[in-house]
N, CA, C, O and CB atoms as a CASP TS submission, in Angstrom:
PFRMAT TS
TARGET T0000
AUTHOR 0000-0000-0000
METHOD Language model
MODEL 1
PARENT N/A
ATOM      1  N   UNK     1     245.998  52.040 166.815  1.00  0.00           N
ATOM      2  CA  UNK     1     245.424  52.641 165.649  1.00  0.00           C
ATOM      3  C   UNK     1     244.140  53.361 166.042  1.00  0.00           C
ATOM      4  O   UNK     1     243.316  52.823 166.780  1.00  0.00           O
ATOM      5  CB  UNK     1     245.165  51.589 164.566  1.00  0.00           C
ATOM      6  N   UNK     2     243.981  54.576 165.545  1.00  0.00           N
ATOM      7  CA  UNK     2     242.565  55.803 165.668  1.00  0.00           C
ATOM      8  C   UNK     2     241.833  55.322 164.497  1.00  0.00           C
ATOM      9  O   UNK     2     242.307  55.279 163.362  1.00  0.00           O
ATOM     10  CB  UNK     2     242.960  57.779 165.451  1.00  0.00           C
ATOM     11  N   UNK     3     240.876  55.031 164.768  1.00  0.00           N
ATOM     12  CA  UNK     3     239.474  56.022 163.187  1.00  0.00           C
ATOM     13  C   UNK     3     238.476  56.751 163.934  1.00  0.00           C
ATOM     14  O   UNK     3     238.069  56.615 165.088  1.00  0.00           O
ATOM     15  CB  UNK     3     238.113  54.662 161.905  1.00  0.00           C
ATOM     16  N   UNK     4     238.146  57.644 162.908  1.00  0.00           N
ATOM     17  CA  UNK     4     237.199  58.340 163.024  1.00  0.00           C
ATOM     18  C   UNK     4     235.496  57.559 162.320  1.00  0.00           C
ATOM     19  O   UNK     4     235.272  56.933 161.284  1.00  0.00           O
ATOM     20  CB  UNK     4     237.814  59.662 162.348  1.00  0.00           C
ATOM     21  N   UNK     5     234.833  57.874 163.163  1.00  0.00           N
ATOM     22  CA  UNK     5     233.261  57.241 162.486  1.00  0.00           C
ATOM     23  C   UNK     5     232.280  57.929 162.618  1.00  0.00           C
ATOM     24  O   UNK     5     231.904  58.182 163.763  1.00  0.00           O
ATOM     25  CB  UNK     5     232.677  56.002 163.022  1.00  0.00           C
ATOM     26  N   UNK     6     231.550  58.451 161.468  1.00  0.00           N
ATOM     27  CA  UNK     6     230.627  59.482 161.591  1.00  0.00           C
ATOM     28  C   UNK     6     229.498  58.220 162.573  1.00  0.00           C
ATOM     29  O   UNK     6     229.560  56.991 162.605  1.00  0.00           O
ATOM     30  CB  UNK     6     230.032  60.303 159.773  1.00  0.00           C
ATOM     31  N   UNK     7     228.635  59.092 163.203  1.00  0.00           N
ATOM     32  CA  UNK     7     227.116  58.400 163.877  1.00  0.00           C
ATOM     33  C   UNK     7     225.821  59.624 163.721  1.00  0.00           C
ATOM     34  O   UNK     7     225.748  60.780 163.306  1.00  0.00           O
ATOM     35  CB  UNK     7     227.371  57.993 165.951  1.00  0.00           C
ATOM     36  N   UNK     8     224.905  58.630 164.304  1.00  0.00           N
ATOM     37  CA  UNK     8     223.717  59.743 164.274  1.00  0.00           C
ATOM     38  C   UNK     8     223.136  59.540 165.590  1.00  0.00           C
ATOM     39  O   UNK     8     222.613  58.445 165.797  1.00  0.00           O
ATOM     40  CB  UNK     8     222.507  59.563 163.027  1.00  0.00           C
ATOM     41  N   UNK     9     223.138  60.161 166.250  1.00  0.00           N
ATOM     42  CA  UNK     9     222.356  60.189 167.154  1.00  0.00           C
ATOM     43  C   UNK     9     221.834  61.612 167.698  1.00  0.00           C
ATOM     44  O   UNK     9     222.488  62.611 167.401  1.00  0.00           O
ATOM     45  CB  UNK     9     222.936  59.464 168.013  1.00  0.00           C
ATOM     46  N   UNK    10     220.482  61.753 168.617  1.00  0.00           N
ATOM     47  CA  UNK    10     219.646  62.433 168.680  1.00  0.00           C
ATOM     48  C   UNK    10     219.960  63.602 170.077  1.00  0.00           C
ATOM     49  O   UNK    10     219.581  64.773 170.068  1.00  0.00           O
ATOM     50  CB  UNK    10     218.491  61.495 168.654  1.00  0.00           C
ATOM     51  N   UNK    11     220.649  63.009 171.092  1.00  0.00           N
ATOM     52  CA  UNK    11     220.834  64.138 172.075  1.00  0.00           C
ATOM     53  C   UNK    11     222.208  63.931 172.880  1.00  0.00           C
ATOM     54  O   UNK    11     222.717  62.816 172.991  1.00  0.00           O
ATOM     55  CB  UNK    11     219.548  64.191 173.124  1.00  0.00           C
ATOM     56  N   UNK    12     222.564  64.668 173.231  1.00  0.00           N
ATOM     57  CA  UNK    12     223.991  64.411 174.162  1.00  0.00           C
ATOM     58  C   UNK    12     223.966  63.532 174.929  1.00  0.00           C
ATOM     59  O   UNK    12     224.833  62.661 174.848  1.00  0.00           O
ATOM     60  CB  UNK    12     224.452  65.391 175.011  1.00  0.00           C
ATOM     61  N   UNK    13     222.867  63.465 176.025  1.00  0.00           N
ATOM     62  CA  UNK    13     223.233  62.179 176.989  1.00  0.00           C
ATOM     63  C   UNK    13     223.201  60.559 176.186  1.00  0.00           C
ATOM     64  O   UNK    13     223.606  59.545 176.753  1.00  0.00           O
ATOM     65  CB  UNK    13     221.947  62.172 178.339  1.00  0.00           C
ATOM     66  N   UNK    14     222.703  60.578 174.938  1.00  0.00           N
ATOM     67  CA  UNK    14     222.234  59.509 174.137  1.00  0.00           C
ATOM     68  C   UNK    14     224.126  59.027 173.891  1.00  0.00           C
ATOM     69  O   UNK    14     224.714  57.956 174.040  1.00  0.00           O
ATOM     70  CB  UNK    14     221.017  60.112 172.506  1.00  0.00           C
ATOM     71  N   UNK    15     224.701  60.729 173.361  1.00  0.00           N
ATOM     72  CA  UNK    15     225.765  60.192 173.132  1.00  0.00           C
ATOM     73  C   UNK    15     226.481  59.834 174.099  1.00  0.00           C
ATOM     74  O   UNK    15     227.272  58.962 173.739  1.00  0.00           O
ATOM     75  CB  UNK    15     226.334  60.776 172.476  1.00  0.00           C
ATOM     76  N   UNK    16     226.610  60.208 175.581  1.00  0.00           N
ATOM     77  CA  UNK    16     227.401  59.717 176.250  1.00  0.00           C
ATOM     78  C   UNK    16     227.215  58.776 176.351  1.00  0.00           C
ATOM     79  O   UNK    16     228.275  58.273 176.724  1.00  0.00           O
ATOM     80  CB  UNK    16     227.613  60.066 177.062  1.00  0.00           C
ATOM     81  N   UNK    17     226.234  57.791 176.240  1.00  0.00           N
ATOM     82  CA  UNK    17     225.574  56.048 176.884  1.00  0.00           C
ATOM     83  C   UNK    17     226.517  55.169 175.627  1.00  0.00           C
ATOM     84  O   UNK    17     226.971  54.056 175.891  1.00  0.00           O
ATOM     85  CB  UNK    17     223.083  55.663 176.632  1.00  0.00           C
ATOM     86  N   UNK    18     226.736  55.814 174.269  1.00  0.00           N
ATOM     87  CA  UNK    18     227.038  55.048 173.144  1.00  0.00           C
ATOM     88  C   UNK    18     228.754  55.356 173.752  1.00  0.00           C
ATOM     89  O   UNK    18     229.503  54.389 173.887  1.00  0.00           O
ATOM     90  CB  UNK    18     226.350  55.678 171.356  1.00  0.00           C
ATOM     91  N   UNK    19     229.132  56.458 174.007  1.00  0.00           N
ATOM     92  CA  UNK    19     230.749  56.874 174.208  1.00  0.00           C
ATOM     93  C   UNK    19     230.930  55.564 175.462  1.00  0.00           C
ATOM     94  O   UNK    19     231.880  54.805 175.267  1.00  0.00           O
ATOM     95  CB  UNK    19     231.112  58.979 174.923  1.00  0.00           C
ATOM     96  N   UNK    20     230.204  55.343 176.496  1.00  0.00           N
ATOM     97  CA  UNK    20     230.820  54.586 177.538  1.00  0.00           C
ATOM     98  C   UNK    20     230.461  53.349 177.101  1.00  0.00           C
ATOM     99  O   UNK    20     231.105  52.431 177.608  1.00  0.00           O
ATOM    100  CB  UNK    20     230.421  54.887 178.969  1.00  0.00           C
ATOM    101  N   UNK    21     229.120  52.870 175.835  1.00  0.00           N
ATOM    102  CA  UNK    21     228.896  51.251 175.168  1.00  0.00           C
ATOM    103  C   UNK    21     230.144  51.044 174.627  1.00  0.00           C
ATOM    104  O   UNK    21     230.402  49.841 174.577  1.00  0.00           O
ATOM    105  CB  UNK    21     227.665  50.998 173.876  1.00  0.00           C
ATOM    106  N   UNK    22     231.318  51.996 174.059  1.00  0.00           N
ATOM    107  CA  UNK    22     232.359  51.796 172.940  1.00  0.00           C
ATOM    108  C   UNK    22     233.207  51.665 173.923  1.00  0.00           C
ATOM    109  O   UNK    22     233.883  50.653 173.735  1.00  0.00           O
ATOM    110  CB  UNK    22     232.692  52.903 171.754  1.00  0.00           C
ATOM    111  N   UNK    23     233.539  52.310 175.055  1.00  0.00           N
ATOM    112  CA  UNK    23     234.373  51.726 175.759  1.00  0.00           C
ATOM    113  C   UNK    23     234.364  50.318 176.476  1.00  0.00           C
ATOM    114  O   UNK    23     235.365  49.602 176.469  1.00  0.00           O
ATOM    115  CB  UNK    23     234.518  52.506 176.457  1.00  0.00           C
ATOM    116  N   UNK    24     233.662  50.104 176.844  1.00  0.00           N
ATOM    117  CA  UNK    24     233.676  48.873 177.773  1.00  0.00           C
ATOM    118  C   UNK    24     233.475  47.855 176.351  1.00  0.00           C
ATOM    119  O   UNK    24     233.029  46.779 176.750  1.00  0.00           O
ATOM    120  CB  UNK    24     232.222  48.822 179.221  1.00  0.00           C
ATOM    121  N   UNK    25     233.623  47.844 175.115  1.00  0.00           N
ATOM    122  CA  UNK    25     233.798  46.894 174.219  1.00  0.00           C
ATOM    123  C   UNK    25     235.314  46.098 173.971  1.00  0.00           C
ATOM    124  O   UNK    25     236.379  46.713 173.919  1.00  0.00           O
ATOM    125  CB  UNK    25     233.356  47.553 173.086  1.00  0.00           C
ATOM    126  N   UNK    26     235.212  44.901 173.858  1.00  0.00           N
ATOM    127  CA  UNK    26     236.398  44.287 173.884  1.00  0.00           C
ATOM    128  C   UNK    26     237.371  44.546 172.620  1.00  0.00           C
ATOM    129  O   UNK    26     236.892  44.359 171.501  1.00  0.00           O
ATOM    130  CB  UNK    26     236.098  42.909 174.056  1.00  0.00           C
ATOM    131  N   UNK    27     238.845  45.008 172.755  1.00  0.00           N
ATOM    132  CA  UNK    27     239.172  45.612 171.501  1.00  0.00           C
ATOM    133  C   UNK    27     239.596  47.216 171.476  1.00  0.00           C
ATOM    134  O   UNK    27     240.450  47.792 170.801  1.00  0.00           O
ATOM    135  CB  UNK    27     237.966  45.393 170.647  1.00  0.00           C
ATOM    136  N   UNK    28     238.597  47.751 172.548  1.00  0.00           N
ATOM    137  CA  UNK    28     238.905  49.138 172.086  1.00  0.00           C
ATOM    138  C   UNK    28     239.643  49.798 173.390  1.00  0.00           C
ATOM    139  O   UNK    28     239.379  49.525 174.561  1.00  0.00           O
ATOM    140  CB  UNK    28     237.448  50.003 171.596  1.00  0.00           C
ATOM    141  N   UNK    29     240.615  50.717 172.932  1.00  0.00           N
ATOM    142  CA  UNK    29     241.770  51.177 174.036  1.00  0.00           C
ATOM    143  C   UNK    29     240.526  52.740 174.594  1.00  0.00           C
ATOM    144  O   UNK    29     240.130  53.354 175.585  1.00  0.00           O
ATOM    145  CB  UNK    29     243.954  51.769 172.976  1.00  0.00           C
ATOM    146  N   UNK    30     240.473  52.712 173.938  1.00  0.00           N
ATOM    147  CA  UNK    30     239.519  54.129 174.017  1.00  0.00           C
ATOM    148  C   UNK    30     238.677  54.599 173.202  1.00  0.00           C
ATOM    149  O   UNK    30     238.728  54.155 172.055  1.00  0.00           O
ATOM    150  CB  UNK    30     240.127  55.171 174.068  1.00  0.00           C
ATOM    151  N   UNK    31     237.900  55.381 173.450  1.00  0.00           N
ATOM    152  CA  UNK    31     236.673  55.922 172.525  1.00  0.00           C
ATOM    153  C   UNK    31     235.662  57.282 173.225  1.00  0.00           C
ATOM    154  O   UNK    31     234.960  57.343 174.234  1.00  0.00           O
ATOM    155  CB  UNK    31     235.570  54.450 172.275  1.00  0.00           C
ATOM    156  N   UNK    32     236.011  58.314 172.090  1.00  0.00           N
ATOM    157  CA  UNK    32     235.615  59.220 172.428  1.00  0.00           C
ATOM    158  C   UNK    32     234.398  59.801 171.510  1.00  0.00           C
ATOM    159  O   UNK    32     234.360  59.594 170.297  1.00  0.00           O
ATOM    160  CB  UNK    32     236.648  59.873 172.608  1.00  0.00           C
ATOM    161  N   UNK    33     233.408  60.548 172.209  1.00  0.00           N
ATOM    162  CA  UNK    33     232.212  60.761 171.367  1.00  0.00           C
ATOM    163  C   UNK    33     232.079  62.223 171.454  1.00  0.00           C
ATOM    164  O   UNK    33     232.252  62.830 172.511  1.00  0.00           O
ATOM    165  CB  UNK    33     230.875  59.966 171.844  1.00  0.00           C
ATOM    166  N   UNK    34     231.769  62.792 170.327  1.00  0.00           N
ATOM    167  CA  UNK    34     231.627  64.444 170.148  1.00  0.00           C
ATOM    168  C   UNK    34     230.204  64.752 169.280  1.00  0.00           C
ATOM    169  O   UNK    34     229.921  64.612 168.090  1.00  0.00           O
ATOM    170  CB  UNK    34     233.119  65.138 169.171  1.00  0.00           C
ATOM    171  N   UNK    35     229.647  65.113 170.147  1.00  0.00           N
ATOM    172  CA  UNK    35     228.184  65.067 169.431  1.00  0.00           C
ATOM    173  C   UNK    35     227.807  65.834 168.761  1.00  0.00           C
ATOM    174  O   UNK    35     226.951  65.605 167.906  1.00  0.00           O
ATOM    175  CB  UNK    35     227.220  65.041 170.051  1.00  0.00           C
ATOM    176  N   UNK    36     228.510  67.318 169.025  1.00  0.00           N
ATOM    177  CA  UNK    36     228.020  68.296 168.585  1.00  0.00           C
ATOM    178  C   UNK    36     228.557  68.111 166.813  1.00  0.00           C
ATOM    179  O   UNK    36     227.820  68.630 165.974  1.00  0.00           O
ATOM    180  CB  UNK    36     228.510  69.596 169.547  1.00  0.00           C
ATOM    181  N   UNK    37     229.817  67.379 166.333  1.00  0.00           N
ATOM    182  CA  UNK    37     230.267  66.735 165.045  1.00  0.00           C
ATOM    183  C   UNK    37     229.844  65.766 164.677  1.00  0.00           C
ATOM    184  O   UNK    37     230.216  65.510 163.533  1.00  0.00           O
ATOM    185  CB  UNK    37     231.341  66.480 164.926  1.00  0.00           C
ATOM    186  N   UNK    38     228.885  64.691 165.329  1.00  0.00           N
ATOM    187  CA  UNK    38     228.573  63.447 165.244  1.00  0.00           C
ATOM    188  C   UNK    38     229.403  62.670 164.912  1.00  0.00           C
ATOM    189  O   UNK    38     229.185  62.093 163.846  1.00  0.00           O
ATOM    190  CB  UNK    38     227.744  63.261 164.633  1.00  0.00           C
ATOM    191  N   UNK    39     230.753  62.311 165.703  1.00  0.00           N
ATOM    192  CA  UNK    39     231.606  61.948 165.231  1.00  0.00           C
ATOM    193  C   UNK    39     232.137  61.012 166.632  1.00  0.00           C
ATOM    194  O   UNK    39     231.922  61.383 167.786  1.00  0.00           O
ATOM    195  CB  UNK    39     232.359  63.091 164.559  1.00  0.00           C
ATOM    196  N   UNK    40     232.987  59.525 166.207  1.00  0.00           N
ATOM    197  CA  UNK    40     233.168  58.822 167.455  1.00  0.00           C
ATOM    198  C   UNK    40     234.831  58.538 166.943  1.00  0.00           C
ATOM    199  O   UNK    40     235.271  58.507 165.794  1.00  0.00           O
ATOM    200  CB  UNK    40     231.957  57.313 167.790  1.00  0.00           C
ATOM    201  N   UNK    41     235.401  58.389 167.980  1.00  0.00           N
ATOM    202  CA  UNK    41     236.777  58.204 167.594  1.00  0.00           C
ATOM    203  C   UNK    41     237.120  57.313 168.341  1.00  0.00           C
ATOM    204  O   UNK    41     236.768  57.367 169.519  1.00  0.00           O
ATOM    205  CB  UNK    41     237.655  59.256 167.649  1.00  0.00           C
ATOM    206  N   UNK    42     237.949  56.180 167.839  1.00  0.00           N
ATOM    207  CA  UNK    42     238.099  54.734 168.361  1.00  0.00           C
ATOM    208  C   UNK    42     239.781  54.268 168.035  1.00  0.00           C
ATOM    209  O   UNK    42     240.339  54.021 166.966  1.00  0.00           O
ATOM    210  CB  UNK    42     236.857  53.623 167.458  1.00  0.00           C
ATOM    211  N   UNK    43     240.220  54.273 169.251  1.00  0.00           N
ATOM    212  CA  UNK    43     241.417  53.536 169.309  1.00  0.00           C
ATOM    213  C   UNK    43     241.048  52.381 169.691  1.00  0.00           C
ATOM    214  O   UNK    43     240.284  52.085 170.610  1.00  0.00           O
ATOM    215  CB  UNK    43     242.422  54.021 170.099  1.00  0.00           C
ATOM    216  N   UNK    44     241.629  51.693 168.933  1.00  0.00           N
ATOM    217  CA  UNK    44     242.089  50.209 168.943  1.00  0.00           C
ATOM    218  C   UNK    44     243.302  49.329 169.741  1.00  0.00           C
ATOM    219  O   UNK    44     244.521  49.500 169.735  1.00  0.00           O
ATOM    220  CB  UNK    44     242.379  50.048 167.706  1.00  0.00           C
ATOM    221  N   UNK    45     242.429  48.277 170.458  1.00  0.00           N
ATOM    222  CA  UNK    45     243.703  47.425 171.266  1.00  0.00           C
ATOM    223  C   UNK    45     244.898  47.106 170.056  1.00  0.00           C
ATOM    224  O   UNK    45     244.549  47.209 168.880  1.00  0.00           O
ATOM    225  CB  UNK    45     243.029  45.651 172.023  1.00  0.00           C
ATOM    226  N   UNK    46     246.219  46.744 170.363  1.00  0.00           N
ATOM    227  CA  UNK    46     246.844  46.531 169.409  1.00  0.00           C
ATOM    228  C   UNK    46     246.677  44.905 169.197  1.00  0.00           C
ATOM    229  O   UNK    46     246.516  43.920 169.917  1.00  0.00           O
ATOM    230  CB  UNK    46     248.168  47.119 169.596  1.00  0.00           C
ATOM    231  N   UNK    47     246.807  45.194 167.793  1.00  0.00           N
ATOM    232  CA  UNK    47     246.344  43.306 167.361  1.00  0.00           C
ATOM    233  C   UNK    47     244.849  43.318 167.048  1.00  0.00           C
ATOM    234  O   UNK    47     244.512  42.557 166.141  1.00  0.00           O
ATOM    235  CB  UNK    47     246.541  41.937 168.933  1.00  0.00           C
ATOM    236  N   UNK    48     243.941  44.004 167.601  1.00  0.00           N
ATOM    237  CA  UNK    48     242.601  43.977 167.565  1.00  0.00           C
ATOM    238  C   UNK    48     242.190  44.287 165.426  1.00  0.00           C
ATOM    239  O   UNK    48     242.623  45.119 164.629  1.00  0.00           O
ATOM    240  CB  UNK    48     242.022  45.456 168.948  1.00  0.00           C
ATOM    241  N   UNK    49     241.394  43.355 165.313  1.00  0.00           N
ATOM    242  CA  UNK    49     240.720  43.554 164.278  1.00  0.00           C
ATOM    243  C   UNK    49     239.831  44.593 164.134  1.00  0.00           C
ATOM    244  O   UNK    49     238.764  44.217 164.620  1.00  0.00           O
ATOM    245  CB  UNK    49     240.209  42.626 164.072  1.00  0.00           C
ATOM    246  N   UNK    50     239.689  46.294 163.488  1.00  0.00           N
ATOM    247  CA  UNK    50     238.517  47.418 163.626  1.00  0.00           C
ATOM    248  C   UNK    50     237.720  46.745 163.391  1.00  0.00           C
ATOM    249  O   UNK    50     236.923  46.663 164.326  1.00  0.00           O
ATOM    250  CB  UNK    50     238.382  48.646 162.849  1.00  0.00           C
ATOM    251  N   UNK    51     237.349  45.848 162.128  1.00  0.00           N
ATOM    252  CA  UNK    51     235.834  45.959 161.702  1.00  0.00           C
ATOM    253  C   UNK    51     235.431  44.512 162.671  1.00  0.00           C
ATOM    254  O   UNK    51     234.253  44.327 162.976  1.00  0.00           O
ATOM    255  CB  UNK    51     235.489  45.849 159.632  1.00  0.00           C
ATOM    256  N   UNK    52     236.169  43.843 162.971  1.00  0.00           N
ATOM    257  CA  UNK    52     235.454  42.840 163.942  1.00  0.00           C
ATOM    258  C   UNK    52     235.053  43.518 165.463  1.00  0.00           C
ATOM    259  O   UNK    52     234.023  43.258 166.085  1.00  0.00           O
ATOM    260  CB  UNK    52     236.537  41.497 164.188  1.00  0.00           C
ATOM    261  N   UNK    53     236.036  44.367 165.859  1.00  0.00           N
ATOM    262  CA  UNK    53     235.806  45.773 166.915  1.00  0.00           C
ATOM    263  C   UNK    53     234.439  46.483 166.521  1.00  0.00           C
ATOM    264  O   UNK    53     233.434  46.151 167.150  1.00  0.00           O
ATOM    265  CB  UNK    53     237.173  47.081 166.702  1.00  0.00           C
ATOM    266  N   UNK    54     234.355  47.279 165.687  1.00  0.00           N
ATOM    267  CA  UNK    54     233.316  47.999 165.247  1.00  0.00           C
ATOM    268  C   UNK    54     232.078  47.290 164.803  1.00  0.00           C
ATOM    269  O   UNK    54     231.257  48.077 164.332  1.00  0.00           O
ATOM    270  CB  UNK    54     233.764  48.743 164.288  1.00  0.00           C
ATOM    271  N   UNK    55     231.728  46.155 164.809  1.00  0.00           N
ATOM    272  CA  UNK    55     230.632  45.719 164.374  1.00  0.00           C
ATOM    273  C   UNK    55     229.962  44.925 166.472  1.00  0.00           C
ATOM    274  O   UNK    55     228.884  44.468 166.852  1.00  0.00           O
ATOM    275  CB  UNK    55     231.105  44.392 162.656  1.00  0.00           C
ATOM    276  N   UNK    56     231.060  45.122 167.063  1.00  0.00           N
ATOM    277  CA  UNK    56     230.610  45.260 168.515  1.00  0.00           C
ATOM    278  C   UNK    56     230.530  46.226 168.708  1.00  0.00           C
ATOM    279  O   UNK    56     229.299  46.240 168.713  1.00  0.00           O
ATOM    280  CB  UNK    56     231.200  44.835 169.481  1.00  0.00           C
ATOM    281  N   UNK    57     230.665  46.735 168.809  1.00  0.00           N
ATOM    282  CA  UNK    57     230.731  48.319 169.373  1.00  0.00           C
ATOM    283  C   UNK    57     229.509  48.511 168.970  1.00  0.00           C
ATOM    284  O   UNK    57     228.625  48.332 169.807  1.00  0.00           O
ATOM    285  CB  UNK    57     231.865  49.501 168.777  1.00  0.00           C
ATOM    286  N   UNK    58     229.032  49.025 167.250  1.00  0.00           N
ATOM    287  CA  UNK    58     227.758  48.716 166.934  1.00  0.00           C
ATOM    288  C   UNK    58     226.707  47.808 168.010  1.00  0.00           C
ATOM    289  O   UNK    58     225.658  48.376 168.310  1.00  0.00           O
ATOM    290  CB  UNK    58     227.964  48.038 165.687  1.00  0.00           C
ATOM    291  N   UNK    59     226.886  46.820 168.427  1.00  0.00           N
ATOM    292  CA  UNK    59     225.862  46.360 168.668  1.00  0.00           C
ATOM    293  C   UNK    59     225.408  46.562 170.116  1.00  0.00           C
ATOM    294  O   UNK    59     224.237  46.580 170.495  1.00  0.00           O
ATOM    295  CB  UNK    59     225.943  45.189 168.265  1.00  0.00           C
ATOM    296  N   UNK    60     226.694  46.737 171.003  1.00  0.00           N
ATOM    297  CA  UNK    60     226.421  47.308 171.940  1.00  0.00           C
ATOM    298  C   UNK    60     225.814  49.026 171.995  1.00  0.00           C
ATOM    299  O   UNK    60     224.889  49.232 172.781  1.00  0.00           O
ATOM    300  CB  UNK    60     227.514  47.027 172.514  1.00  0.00           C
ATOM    301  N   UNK    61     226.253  50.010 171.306  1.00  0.00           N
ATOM    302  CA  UNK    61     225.662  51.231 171.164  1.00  0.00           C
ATOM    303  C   UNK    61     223.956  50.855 170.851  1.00  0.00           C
ATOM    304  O   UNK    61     223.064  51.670 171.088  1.00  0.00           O
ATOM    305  CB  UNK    61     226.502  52.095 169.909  1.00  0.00           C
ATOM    306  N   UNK    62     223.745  49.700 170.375  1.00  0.00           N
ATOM    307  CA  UNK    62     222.162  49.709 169.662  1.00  0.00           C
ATOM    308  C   UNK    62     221.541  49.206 171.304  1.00  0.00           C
ATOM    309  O   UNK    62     220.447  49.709 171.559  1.00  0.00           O
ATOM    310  CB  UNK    62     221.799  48.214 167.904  1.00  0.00           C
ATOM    311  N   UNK    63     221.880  48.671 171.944  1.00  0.00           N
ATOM    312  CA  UNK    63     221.810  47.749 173.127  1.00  0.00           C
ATOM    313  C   UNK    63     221.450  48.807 174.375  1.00  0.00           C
ATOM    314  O   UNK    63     220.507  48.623 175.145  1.00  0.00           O
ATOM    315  CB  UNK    63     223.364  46.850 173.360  1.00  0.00           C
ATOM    316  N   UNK    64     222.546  50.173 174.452  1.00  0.00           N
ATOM    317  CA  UNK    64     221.975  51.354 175.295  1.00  0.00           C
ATOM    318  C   UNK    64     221.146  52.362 174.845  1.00  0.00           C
ATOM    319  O   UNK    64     220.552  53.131 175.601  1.00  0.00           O
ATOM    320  CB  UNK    64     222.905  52.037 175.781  1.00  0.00           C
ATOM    321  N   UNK    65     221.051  52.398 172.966  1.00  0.00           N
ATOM    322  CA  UNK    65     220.317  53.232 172.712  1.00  0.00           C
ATOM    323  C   UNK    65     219.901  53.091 171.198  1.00  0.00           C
ATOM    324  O   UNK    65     220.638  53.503 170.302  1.00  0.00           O
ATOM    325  CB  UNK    65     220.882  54.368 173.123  1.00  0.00           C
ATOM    326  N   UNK    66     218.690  52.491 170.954  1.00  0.00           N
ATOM    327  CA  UNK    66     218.410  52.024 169.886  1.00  0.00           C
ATOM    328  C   UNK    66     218.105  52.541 168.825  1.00  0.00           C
ATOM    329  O   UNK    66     217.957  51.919 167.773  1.00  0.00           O
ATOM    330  CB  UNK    66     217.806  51.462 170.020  1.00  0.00           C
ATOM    331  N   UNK    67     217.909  54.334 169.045  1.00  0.00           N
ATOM    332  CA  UNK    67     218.108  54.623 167.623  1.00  0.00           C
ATOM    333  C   UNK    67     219.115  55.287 167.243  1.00  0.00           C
ATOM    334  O   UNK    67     218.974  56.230 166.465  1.00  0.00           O
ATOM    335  CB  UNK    67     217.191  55.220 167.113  1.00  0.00           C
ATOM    336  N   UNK    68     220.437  54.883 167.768  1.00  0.00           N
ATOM    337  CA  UNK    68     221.409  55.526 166.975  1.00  0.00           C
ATOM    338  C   UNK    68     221.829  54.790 165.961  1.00  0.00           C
ATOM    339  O   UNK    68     221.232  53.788 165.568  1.00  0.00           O
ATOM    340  CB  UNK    68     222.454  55.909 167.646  1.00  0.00           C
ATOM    341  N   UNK    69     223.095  55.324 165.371  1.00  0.00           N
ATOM    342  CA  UNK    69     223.575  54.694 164.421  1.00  0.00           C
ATOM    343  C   UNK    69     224.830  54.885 164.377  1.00  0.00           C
ATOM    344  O   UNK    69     224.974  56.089 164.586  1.00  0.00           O
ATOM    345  CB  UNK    69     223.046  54.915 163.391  1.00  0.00           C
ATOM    346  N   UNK    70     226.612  54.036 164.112  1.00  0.00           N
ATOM    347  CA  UNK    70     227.438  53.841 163.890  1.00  0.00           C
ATOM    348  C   UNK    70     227.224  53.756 162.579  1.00  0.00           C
ATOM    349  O   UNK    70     226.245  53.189 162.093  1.00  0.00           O
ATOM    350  CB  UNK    70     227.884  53.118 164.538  1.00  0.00           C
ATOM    351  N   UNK    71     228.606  54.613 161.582  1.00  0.00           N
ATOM    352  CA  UNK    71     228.438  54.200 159.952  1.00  0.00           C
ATOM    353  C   UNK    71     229.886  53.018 159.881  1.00  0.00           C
ATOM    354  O   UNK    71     230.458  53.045 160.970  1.00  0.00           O
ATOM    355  CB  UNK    71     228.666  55.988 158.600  1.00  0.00           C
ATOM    356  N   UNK    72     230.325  52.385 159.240  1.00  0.00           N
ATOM    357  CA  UNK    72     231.264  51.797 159.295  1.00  0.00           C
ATOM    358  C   UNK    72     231.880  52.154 158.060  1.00  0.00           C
ATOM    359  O   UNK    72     232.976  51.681 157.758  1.00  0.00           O
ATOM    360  CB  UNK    72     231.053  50.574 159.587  1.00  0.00           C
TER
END
């Protein structure tokens, strides 16, 4: 399963640090970050719970770069 999740963040390399925090999160098959849309796109392991996924992911993105933001 894909969603799309708007974010905020401030410069491209900011977004790449949050694109490679979402990958290495447990749960997610992939995750891609497009900054210039502020937009993160997250496939899901199968079986994986999103919002129990996405509320890691969240916390790791805050962890490489603390003022972004994931919306859920």
């Amino acid at each position: 399963m894909k969603k799309t999740y708007k974010i905020d963040v401030d410069c491209a390399n900011c977004a790449n640090k949050m694109e490679s925090a979402a990958q290495n999160t447990a749960g997610v098959k992939s995750a891609v970050v497009n900054f210039m849309a502020l937009k993160m796109v997250v496939e899901f392991d199968e079986g994986a719970d999103p919002k129990a996924v996405m509320q890691e992911v969240r916390r790791n993105c805050k962890r490489v770069e603390d003022d972004c933001e994931v919306y859920l």
